[in-house]
C-alpha positions in Angstrom: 0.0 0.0 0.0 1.0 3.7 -1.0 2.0 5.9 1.9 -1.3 7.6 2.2 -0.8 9.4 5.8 -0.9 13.1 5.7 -3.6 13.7 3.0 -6.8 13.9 5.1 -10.1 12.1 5.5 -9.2 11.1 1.8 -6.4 8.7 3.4 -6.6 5.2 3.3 -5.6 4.2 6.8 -3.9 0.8 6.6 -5.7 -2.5 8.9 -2.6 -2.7 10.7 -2.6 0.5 12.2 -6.4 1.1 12.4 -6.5 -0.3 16.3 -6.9 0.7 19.6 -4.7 3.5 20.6 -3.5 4.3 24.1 -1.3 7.2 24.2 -4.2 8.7 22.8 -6.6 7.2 25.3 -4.6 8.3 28.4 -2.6 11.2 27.1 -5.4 12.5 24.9 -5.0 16.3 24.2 -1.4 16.2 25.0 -1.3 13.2 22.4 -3.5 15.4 20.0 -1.3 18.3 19.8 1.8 15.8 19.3 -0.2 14.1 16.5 -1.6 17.2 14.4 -4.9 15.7 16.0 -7.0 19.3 17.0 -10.3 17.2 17.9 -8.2 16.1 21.2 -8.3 19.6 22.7 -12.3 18.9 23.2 -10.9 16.6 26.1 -10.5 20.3 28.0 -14.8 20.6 26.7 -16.6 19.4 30.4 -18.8 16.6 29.9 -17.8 15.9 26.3 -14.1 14.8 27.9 -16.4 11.7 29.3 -17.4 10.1 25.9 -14.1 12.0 24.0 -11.6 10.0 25.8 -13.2 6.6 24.4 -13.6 7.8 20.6 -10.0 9.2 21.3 -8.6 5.1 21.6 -10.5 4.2 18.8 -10.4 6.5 16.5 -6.8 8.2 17.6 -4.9 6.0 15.0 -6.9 6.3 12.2 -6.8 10.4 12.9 -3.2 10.6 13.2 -2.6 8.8 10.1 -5.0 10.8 8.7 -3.8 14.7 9.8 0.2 14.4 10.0 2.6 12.7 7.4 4.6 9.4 8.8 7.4 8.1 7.2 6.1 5.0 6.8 3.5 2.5 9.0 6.3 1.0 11.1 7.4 4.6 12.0 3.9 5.1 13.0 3.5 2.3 15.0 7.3 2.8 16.2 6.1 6.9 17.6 2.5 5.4 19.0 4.5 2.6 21.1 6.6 5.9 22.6 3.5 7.2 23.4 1.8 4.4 25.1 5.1 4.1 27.1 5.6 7.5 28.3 1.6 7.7 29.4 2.1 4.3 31.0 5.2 5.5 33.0 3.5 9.0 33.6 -0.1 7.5 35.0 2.5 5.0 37.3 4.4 7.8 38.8 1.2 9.6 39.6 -0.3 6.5 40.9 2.8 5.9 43.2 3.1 10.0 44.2 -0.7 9.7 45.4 -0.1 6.4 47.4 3.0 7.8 48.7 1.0 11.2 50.0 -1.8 9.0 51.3 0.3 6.8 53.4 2.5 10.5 54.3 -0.9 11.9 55.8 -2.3 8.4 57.7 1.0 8.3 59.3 0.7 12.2 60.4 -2.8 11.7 61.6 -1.6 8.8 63.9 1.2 10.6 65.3 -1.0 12.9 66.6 -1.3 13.7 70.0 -5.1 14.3 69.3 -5.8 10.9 67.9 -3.4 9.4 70.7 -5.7 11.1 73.0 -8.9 9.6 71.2 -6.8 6.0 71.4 -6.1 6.2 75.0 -10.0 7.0 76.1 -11.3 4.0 73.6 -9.3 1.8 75.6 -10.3 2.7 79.0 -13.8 2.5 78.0 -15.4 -0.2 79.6 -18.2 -0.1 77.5 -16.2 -0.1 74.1 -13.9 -2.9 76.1 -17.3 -4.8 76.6 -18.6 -4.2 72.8 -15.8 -4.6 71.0 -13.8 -7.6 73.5 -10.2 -7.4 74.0 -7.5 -6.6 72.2 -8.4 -3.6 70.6 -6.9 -3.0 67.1 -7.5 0.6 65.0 -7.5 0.9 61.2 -7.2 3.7 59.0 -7.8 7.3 60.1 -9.6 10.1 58.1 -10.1 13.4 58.7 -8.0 16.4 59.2 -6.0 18.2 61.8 -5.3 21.8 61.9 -2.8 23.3 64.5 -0.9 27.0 64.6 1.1 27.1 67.9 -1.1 26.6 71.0 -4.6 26.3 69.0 -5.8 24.3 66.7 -8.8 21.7 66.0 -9.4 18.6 64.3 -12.5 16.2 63.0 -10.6 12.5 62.6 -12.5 9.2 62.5 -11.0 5.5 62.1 -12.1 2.2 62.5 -11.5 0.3 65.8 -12.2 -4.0 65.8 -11.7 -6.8 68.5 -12.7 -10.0 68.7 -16.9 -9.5 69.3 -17.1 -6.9 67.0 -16.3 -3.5 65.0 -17.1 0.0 64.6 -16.0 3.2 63.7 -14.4 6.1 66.3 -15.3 9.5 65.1 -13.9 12.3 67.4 -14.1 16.2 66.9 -11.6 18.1 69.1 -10.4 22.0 70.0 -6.8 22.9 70.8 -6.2 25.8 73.3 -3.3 26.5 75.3 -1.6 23.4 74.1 -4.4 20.8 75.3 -6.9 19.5 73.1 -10.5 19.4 74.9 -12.8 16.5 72.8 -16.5 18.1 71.8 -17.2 14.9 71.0 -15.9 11.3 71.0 -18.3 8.1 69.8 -17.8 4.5 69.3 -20.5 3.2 67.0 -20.7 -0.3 66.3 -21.5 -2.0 62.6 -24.2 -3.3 62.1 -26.6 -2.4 65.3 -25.6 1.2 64.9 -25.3 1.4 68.7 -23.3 4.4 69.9 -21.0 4.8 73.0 -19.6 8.0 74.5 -16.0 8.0 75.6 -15.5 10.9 76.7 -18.0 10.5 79.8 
């Protein structure tokens, strides 16, 4: 077949080529703009970025072909392989930079003194002893703490489980003069619902 890339809708695109495309899919304006490919930039459109990023992967080859002139098909395929690499490598970084900030921010919130505070009055609950049975063990925490000096407040919640049962501690808590004073502090368990104070 006649190199035919670079003339247009006119252009035979060739079977081989004519497949799914991911640097389009998941680099998609960026990969327009690298591949004379214009219709890409409606990815920035709200809404119309939803359905644009599926025609994008299938209809990304044949459009490349079509608006910008390749050397040959093995050169295309040669540039789209670059392209699905560097968006693979790209989405992985940003997956691992995320996980990396999430596990950053769990381990802050634990190494609070609020959320030690909130430990230390679930276990000398007897009633979240008698709910939840003995050893206590906590899971992740959520939330946010906010501190300048002396002051500060926070709204934290995390999961807490032993061997009858589990629930969920939610605590909200003011910081002033260097002591945090708990507004509130609840155990509720799953399932029933039922809800202990710990801070009585």
């Amino acid at each position: 077949m006649d190199n035919t890339s670079g003339h247009g809708s006119q252009a035979t695109v060739p079977a081989e080529i004519n497949k799914w495309n991911w640097g389009a899919f998941l680099l998609n304006w960026v990969w327009g703009i690298g591949n004379s490919t214009p219709i890409a930039l409606l990815m920035l459109v709200p809404f119309v970025n939803l359905v644009m990023v599926f025609v994008l992967g299938v209809k990304g080859s044949s459009w490349a072909w079509r608006n910008k002139k390749w050397e040959s098909v093995e050169h295309f395929k040669k540039v789209q392989r670059q392209w699905t690499k560097w968006s693979l490598i790209i989405y992985g970084v940003s997956i691992l930079f995320f996980v990396g900030i999430f596990f950053v921010a769990t381990a802050s919130l634990k190494s609070s003194d609020a959320y030690k505070l909130a430990i230390e009055k679930l276990e000398a609950s007897e009633d979240a002893v008698q709910m939840l049975g003995t050893p206590i063990s906590t899971g992740m925490v959520t939330g946010n703490i906010e501190t300048s000096g002396p002051a500060g407040k926070t709204s934290i919640s995390f999961t807490a489980s032993g061997p009858k049962s589990k629930g969920t501690v939610s605590m909200e808590a003011a910081k002033d003069g260097g002591e945090w004073q708990i507004s509130t502090l609840t155990l509720v368990q799953d399932g029933t619902g039922k809800s202990i104070d710990l801070d009585e």
